[in-house]
N, C-alpha and C positions, 0 to 999 in steps of 0.2 A: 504493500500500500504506500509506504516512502518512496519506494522507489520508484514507481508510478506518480504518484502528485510532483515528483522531482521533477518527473520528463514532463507532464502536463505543464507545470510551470516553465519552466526550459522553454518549450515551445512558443507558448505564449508571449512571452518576454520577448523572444526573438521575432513574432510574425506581429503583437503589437506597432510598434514603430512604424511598420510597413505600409497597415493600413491606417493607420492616421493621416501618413504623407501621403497614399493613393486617394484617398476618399479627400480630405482637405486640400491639399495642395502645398508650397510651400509658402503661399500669400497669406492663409489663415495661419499656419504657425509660424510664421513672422509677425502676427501681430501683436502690437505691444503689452495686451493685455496677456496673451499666451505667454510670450519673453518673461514678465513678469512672475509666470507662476499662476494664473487664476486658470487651472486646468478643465473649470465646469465649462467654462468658454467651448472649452475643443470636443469635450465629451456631448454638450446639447447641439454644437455645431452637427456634428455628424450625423446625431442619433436625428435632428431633421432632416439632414439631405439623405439618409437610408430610408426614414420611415416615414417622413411628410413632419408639417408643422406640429399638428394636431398631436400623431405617437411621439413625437421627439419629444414631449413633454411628461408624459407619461412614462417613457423609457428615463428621463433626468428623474424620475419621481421612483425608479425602481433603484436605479445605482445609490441613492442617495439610502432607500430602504438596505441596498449593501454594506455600504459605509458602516451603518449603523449593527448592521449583525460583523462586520468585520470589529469593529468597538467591542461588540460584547463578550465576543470572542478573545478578543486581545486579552481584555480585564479577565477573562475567567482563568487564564494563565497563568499572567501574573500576579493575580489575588493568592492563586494556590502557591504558587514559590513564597511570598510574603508567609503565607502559614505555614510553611513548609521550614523556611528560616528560621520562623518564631517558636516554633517546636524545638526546633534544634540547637535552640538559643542562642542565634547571632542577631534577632530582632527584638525589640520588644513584646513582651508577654502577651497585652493586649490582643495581637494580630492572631494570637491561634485559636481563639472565641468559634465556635463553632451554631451553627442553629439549629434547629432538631433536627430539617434536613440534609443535616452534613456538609452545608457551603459556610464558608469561611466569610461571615456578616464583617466583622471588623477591616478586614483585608480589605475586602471588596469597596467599604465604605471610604478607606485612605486610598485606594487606585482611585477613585472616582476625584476625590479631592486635589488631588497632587496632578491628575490630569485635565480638571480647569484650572489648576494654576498654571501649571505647562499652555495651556490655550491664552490664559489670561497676560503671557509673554510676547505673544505677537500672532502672525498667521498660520494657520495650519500646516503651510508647508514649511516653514519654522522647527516647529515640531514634531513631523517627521524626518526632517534632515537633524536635529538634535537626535533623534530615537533610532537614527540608521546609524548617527557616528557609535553612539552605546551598542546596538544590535552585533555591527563588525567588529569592533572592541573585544565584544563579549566570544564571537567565532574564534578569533584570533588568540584569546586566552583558551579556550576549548582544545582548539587544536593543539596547540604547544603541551599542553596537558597531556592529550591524548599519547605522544612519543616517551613525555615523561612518567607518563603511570606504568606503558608496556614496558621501560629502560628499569625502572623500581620494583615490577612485578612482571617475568616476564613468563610465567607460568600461572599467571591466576586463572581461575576457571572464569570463563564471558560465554553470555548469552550467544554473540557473534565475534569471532573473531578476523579483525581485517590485517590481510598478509603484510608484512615488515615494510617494503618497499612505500606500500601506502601510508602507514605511518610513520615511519621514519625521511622518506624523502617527499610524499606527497604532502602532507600534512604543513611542514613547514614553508615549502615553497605557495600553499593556499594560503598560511599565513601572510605571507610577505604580501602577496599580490593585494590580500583584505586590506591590510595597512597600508599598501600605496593609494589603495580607492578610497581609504578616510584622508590622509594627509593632504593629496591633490584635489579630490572633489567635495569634500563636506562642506566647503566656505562659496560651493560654485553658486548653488539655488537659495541659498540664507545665511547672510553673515553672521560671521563670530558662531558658529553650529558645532565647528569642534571646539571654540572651550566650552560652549554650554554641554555639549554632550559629555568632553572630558568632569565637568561639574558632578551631570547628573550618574553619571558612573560611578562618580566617587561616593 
C-alpha cells in the first residue's frame, strides 16, 4: 500500500505541472497574482475552462472540501505523536489526556491552536513552506538515523529489512539532496521560511 500511494504520488507530481501549463498557458501562470502565490487563481482558472463557469465553481467548492479533510488528517497525526511524546515523557503530561473514545482531546486541542497561530503569521503559503523546511528537516534526520541504528545494531530483528547499499549509500546521499532543497528553495515562495521552520523545529 506504501509503495503504491508512493508511485501514485510520483506520478502525479510529475504529470501535474504539465497540465496546468497545457490547459492555462504560460500567460495565466505568468500572472502576477499566480507569481505571487495565490494558487486558487490557477486551480478555479482551469476547473472553468475544463468544466464551464457554472462547474468550475463547484469543483473550487470540492478542493477546498479537500483542503479541509487534508487539515484533519494532518492534525490526527500529529495530535497522536504529541501523545505519543507525552506518554513517553518528552512533552508535557497534559497532552496524553485521552477521551472515552480513545482520541487524544488535549493534543488535538494545542495542534488546532499552534496552527492559527502559525496562520495568524502570515499567508498560507507561509506556512506550508515553514512546515516543508520542518517536514525535510525531519526526513533528513530519519534517514541518517536509519545507517546509524543498522551501524549500532546490525542484527536486530525488523519487521522489513532494506539491503546495506540502500542504507548505507542510498540513504545518505537522499539526505544531502533533502538539505540542498531546504537551503536553496525554502526562502524561494516565502521569506525568512527557513528560520521560521528552523524555529519551529526546535
Amino acid at each position: 500500500a506504501v509503495a503504491a500511494s508512493g508511485l501514485l504520488a510520483f506520478i502525479a507530481y510529475m504529470l501535474l505541472p504539465f497540465v496546468f501549463l497545457g490547459v492555462l498557458g504560460m500567460t495565466v501562470l505568468q500572472d502576477p497574482a499566480m507569481v505571487a502565490g495565490d494558487a486558487q487563481t490557477a486551480i478555479v482558472k482551469m476547473a472553468e475552462i475544463t468544466f464551464g463557469a457554472g462547474l468550475g465553481k463547484w469543483i473550487a467548492l470540492l478542493l477546498v472540501m479537500a483542503l479541509m479533510l487534508m487539515i484533519i488528517t494532518a492534525m490526527a497525526g500529529s495530535s497522536r505523536t504529541l501523545y505519543q511524546s507525552s506518554v513517553e515523557g518528552w512533552l508535557p503530561k497534559y497532552l496524553s489526556k485521552l477521551n472515552r473514545h480513545g482520541a487524544p482531546t488535549n493534543a488535538m486541542w494545542t495542534d488546532l491552536l499552534f496552527n492559527l497561530f502559525l496562520l495568524s503569521l502570515g499567508s498560507p503559503l507561509f506556512v506550508l513552506a515553514a512546515s516543508s523546511v520542518v517536514f525535510l528537516l525531519s526526513v533528513c534526520m530519519n534517514l541518517n538515523a536509519g545507517w546509524m541504528h543498522r551501524k549500532d545494531r546490525p542484527h536486530h530483528e525488523r519487521p522489513y529489512r532494506a539491503p546495506n547499499w540502500l542504507v548505507y549509500v542510498g540513504a545518505p546521499i537522499l539526505s544531502l539532496c533533502n538539505l540542498a532543497f531546504i537551503l536553496f528553495g525554502s526562502d524561494v515562495f516565502a521569506p525568512r521560511a527557513l528560520m521560521y521552520g528552523m524555529i519551529a523545529l526546535v
